[in-house]
KETORFI-494707 format. One record per residue (C-alpha): residue in three letters; x, y, z. Coordinates in steps of 0.2 Angstrom, whole numbers, padded with zeros to 4 digits. Layout:
KETORFI-494707
NODE  aa    px    py    pz
NODE Ala     X     Y     Z
...
This chain:
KETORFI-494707
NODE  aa    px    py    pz
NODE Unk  0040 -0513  0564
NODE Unk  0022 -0518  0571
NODE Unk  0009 -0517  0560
NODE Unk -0003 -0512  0571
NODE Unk -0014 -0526  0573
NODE Unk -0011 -0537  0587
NODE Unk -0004 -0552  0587
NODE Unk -0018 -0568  0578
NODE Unk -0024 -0579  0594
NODE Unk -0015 -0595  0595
NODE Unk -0032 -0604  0599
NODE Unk -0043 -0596  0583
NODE Unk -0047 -0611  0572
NODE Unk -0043 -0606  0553
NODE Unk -0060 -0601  0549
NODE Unk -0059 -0588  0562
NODE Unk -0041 -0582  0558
NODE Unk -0049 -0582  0538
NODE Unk -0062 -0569  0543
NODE Unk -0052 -0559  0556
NODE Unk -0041 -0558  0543
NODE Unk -0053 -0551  0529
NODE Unk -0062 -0539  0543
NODE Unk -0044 -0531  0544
NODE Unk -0039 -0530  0528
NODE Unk -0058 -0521  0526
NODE Unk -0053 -0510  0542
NODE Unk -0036 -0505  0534
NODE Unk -0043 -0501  0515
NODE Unk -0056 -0489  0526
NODE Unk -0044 -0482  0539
NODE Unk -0042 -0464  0532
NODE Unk -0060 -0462  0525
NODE Unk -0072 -0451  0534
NODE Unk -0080 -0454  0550
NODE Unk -0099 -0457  0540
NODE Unk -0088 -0468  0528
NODE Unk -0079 -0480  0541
NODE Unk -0097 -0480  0551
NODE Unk -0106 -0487  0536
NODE Unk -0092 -0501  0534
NODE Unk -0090 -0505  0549
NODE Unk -0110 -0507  0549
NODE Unk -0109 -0517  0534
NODE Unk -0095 -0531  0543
NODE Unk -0105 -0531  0558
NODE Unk -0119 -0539  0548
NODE Unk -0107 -0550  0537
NODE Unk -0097 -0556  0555
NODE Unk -0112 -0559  0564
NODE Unk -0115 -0576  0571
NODE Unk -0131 -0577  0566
NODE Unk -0129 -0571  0549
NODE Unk -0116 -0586  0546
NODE Unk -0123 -0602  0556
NODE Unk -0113 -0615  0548
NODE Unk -0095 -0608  0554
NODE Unk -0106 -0598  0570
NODE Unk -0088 -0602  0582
NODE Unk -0078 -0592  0570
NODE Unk -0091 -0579  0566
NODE Unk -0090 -0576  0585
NODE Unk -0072 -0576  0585
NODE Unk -0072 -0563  0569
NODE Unk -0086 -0553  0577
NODE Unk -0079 -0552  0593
NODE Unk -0063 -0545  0586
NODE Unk -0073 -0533  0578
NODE Unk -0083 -0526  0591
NODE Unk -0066 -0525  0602
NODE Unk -0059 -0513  0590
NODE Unk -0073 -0502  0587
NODE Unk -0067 -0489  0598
NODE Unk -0051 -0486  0588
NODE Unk -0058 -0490  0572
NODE Unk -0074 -0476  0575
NODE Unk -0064 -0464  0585
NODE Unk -0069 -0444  0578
């Protein structure tokens, strides 16, 4: 059975794959929380996965953050 999380990129260094990982495992823990609830987490890892927040592993901040913003949608959906 999938978990629903797609498969990890092949061609994210570890850091990335490290913080994707974490920013899911946040994701999961909030799925079933209210709509203002999974706003203000996913708020608060926008700021912690920013590229400019984390400048000595910026490439994987990217990576993390882009993951992020990619599932926003499903993530904030009403």
């Amino acid at each position: 059975p999938s978990s629903g999380r797609p498969p990890q990129d092949g061609n994210l260094c570890g850091q990335a794959a490290a913080l994707v990982e974490e920013m899911q495992q946040e994701l999961d823990r909030n799925r079933d929380a209210s709509l203002e609830v999974r706003r203000r987490v996913f708020r608060d890892l926008q700021r912690q996965f920013h590229p400019d927040k984390n400048m000595g592993r910026a490439e994987a901040a990217n990576a993390a953050f882009q993951r992020l913003m990619e599932r926003r949608h499903m993530f904030l959906a009403p």
